[in-house]
PAZAPA-4460 file (N, C-alpha, C; in steps of 0.05 Angstrom, whole numbers, plus 32768, in hexadecimal, padded with zeros to 4 digits):
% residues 86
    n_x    n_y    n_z   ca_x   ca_y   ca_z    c_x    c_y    c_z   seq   type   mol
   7FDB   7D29   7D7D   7FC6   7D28   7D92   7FCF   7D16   7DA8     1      X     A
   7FCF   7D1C   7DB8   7FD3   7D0F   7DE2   7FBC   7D05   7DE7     2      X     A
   7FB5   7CF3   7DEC   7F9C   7CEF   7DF7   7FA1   7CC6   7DF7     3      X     A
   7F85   7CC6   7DF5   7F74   7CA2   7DF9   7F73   7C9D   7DDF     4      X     A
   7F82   7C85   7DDA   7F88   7C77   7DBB   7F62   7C78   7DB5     5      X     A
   7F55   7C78   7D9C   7F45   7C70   7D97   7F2B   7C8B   7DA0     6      X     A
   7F34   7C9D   7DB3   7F28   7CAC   7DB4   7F1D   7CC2   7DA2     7      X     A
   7F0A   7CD1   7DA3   7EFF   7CE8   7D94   7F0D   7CFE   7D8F     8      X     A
   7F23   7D04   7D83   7F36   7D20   7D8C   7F26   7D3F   7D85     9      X     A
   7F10   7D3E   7D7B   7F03   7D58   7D7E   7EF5   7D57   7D9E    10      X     A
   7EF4   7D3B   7DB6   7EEA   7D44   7DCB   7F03   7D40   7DD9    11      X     A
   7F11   7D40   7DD9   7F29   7D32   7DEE   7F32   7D53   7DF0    12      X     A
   7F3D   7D4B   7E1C   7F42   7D6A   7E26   7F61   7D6C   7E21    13      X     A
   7F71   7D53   7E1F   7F8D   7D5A   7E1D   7F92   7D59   7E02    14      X     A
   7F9E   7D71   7DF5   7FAB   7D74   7DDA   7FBF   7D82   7DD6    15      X     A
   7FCD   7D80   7DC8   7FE8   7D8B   7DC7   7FE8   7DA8   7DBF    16      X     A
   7FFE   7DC1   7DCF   8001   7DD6   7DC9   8018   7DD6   7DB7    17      X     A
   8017   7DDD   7DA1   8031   7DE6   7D92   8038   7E06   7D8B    18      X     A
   8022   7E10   7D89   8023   7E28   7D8D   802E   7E42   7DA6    19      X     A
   8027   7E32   7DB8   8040   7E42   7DD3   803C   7E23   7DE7    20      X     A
   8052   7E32   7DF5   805F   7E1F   7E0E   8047   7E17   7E22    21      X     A
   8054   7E06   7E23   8040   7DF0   7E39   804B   7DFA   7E5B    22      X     A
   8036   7E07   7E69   8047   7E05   7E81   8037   7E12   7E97    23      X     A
   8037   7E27   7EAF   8034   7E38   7EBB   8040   7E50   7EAE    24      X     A
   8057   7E50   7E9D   805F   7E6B   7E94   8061   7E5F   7E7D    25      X     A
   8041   7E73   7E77   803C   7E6E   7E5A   8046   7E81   7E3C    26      X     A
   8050   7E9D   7E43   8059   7EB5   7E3D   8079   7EB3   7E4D    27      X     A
   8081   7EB6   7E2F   80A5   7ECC   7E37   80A7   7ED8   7E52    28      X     A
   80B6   7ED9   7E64   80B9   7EF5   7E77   80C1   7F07   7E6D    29      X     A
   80B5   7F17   7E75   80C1   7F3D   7E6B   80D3   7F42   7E7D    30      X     A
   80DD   7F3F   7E95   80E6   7F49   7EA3   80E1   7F62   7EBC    31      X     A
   80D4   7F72   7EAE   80CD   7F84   7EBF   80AB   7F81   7ED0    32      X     A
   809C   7F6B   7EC3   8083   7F62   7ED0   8089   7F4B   7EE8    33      X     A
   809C   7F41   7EE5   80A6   7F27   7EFB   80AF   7F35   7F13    34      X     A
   80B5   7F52   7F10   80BF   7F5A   7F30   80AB   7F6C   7F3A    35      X     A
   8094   7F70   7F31   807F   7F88   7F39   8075   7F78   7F53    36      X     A
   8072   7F5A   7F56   8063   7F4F   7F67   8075   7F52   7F84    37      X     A
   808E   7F4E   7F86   80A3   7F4E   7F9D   80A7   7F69   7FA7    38      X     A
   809E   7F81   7F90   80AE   7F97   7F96   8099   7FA5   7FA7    39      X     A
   8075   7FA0   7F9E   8063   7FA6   7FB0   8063   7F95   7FC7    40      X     A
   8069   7F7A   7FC8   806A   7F72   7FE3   807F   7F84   7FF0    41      X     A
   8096   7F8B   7FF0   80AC   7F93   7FFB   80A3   7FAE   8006    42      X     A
   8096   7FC1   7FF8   808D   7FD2   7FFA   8071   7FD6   800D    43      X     A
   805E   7FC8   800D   8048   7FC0   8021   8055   7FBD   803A    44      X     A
   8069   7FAA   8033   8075   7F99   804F   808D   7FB2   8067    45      X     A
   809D   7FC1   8052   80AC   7FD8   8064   80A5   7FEF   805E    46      X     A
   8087   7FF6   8051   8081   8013   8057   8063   800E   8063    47      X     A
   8050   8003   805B   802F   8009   8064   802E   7FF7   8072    48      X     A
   8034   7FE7   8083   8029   7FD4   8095   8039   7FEB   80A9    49      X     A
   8055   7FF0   80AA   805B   8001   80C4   804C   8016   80C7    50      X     A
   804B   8029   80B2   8041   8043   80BB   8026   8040   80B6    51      X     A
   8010   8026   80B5   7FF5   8025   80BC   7FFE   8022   80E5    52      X     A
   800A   8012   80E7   800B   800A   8106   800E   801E   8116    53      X     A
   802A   802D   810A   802C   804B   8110   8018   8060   8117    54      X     A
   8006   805F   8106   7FF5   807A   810A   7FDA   806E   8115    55      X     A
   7FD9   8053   8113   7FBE   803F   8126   7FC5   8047   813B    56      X     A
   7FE0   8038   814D   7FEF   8046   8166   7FE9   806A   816F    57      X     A
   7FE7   807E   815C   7FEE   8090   815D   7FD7   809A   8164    58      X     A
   7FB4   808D   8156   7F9E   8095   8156   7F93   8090   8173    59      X     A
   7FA0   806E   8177   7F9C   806A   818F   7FA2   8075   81B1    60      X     A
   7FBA   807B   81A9   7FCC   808D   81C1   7FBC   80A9   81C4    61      X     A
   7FB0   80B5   81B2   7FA3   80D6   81B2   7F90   80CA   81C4    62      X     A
   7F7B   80BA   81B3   7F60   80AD   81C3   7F63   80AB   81DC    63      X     A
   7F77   8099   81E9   7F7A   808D   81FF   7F7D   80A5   8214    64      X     A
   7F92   80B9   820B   7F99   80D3   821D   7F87   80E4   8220    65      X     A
   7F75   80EC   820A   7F5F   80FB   820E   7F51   80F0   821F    66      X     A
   7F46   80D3   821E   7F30   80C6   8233   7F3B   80D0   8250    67      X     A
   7F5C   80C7   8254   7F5B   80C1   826C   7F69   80E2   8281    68      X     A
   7F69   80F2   8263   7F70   8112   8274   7F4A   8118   827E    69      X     A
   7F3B   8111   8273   7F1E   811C   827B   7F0F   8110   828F    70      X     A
   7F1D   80EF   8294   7F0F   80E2   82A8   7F23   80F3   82CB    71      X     A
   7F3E   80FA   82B8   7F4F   80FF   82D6   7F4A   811B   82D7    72      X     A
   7F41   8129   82CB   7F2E   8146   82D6   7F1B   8143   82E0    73      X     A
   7F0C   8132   82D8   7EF1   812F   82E9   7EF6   8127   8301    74      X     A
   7F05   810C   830A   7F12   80FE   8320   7F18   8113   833A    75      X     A
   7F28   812B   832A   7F39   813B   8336   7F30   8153   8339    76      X     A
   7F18   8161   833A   7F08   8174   8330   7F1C   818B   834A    77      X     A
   7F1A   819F   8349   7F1D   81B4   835B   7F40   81B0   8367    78      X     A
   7F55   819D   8358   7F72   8199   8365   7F7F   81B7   8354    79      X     A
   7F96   81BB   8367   7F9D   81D9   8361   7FB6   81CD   8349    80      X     A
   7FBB   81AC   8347   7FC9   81A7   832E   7FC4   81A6   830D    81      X     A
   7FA5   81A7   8311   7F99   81A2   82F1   7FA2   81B8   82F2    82      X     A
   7FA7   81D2   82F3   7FA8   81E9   82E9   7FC3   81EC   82DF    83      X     A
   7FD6   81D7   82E5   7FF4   81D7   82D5   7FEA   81C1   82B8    84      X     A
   7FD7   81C1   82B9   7FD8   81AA   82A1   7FC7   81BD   828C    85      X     A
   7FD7   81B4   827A   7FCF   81C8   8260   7FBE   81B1   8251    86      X     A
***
């Protein structure tokens, strides 16, 4: 027992583990659970953060052209050039 000479050892919070390791890594590594965490960051980091930006950009650029092909028809009503614009 670890603890305060003279103390109660059925209340005392520090006691000794003999049964597994004392630590943050309390369990063996397996090996193949220690790289799941890096391999989804790696993966978030060079596939879904670009092609979220990508197709945000992409939603945004349609939006933007549609607004501003309808405000420059209206602007432009009766020019013999809207009729080259498809």
């Amino acid at each position: 027992m670890i603890g305060i000479p003279g103390a109660d050892p059925e209340r005392s919070l520090v006691t000794e583990r003999r049964d597994r390791p004392v630590g943050w890594r309390s369990r063996p590594a397996s090996g193949d659970d220690d790289r799941m965490g890096p391999v989804l960051i790696v993966i978030v980091v060079v596939v879904a953060i670009p092609v979220g930006v990508l197709m945000s950009g992409a939603v945004a650029a349609g939006l933007l052209g549609f607004l501003v092909k309808d405000e420059v028809d209206r602007n432009h009503a009766g020019s013999e050039l809207l009729e080259t614009n498809v």
